[in-house]
C-alpha positions in Angstrom: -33.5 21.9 -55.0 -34.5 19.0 -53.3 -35.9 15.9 -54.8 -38.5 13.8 -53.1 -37.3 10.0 -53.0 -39.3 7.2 -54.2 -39.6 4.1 -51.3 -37.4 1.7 -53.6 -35.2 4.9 -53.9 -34.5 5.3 -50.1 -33.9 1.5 -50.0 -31.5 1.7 -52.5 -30.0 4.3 -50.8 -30.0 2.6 -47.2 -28.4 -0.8 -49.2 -25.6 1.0 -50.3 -25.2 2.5 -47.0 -25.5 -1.4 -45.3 -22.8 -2.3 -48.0 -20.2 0.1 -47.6 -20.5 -0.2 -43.8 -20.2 -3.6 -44.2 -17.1 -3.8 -46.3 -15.3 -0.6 -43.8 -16.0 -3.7 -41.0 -14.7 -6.3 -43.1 -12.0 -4.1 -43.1 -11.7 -3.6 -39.2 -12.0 -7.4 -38.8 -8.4 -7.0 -38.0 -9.3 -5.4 -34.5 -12.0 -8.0 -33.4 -9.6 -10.9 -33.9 -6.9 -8.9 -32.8 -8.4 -8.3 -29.7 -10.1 -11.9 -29.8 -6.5 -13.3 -29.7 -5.2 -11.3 -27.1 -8.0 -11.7 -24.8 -8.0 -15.4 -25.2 -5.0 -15.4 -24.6 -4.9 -13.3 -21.4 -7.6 -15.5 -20.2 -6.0 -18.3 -20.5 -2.8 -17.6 -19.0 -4.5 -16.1 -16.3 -6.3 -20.0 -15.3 -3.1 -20.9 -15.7 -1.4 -19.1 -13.6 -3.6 -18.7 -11.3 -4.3 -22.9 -11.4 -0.9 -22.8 -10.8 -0.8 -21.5 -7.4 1.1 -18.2 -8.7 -1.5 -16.2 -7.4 0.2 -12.9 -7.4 1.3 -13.4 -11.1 -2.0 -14.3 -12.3 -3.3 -10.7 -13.4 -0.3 -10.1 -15.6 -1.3 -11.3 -18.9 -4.1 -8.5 -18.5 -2.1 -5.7 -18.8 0.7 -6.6 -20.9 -1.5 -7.9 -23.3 -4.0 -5.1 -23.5 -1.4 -2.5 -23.5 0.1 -3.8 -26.3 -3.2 -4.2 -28.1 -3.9 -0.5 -27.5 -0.5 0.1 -29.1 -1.1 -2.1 -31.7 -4.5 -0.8 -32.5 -3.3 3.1 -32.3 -1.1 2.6 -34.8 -3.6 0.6 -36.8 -6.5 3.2 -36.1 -3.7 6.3 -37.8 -3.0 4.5 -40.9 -6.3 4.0 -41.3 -7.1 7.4 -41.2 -4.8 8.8 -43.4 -6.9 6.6 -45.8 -9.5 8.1 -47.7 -12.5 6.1 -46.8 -16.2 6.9 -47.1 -18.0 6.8 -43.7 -21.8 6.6 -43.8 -24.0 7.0 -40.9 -24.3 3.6 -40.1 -20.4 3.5 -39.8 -20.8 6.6 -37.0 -23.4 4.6 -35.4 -21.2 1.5 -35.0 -18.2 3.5 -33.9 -20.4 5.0 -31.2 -21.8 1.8 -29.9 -17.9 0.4 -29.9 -16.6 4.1 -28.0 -19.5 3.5 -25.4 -18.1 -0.5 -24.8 -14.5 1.3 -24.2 -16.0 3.7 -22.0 -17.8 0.8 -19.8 -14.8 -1.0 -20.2 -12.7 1.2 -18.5 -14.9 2.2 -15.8 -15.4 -1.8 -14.4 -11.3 -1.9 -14.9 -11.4 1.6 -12.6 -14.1 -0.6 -10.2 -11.8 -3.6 -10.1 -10.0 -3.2 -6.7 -13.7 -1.6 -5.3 -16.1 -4.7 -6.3 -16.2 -8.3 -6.1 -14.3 -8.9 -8.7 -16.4 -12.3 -9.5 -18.9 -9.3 -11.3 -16.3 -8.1 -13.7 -15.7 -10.9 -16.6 -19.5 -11.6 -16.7 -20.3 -8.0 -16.9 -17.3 -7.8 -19.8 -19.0 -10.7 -21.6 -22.2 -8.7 -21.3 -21.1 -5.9 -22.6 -18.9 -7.6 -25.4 -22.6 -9.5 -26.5 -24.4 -6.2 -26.9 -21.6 -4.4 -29.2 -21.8 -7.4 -31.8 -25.6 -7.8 -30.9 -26.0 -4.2 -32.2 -23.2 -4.1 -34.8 -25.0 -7.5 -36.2 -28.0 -6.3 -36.3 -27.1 -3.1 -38.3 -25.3 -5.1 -40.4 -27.5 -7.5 -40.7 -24.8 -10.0 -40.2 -26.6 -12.8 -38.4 -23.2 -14.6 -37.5 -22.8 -11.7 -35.1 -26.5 -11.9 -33.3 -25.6 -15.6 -32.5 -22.1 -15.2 -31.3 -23.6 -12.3 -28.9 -26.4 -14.5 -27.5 -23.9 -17.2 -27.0 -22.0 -15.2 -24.9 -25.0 -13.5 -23.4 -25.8 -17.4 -22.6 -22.2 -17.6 -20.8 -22.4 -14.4 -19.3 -25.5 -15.1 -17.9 -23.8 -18.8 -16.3 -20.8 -17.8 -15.0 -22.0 -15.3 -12.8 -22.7 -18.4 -10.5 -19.1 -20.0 -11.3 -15.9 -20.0 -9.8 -13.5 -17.0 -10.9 -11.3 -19.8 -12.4 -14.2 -21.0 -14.4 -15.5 -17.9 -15.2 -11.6 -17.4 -17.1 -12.7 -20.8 -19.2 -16.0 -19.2 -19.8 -14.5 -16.0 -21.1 -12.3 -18.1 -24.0 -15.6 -19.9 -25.2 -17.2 -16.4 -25.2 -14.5 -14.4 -26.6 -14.3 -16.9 -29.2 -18.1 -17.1 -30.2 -18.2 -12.8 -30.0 -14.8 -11.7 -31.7 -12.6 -14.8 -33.5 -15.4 -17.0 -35.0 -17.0 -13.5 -36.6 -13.8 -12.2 -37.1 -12.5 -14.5 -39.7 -15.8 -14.8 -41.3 -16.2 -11.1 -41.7 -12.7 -11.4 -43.1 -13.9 -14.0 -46.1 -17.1 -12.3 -46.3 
């Protein structure tokens, strides 16, 4: 049988809810600076390179780099699994909003070759401000809101920049969206 909850009940409820989703992404702080690292990283090699006049090199760092955090993160994402953890709702909710990013992810890489490729990185940005906009504001983990208007703020500039600018652009914004978050989730 049933029993009806009291209002302070049902907050209680949703706190705990908030809090274990909250320590299960403490715990996954390892992928946002894992993949803060790598994409700094591939975004600055790639000014580099292609700074350097070794235009047909410049691209590398993208796929070398990504592959091996998709590697890195598969292996990751199994362990974890073979854990026992407790996923709430608001856990399901979060992975959905960070399958959906993947999803668009994948389908500007797919538009690459199709598009001007000046669109991409801002629209990356974009979409890497609204999955710690949303996560932050389930969490209610303001350090994430401000990193994802930061780089909604970037996003929103480089789309009149040069490509080689828009690479700088995407380090600042990577590292206000994924590392600076990252590590304080970590201490949290």
């Amino acid at each position: 049988m049933n029993k009806e909850m009291n209002p302070q009940e049902s907050l209680q409820i949703i706190s705990e809810m908030i809090q274990k989703t909250q320590d299960n992404i403490r715990d996954g702080s390892t992928y946002f600076l894992l993949w803060g690292w790598l994409t700094l990283f591939a975004s600055l090699a790639h000014y580099i390179l292609l700074t350097q006049e070794l235009h047909e090199y410049s691209w590398m760092p993208w796929p070398v780099l990504m592959i091996f955090g998709g590697l890195v993160s598969a292996v990751l994402g199994i362990r974890e699994s073979k854990k026992t953890v407790v996923r709430t709702h608001i856990d399901r909710i979060i992975a959905y909003v960070w399958r959906a990013f993947g999803i668009f992810l994948v389908i500007l890489l797919l538009l690459m070759g199709t598009v001007e490729y000046t669109i991409i990185y801002p629209l990356m940005m974009c979409i890497w401000a609204m999955g710690t906009f949303i996560t932050g504001g389930i969490l209610r983990f303001k350090p994430l809101v401000i990193g994802s208007m930061v780089c909604w703020v970037l996003a929103a500039a480089s789309f009149w920049m040069s490509f080689p600018q828009q690479l700088l652009t995407m380090a600042v914004a990577i590292t206000a969206c994924y590392l600076i978050h990252g590590y304080l989730l970590k201490r949290a």
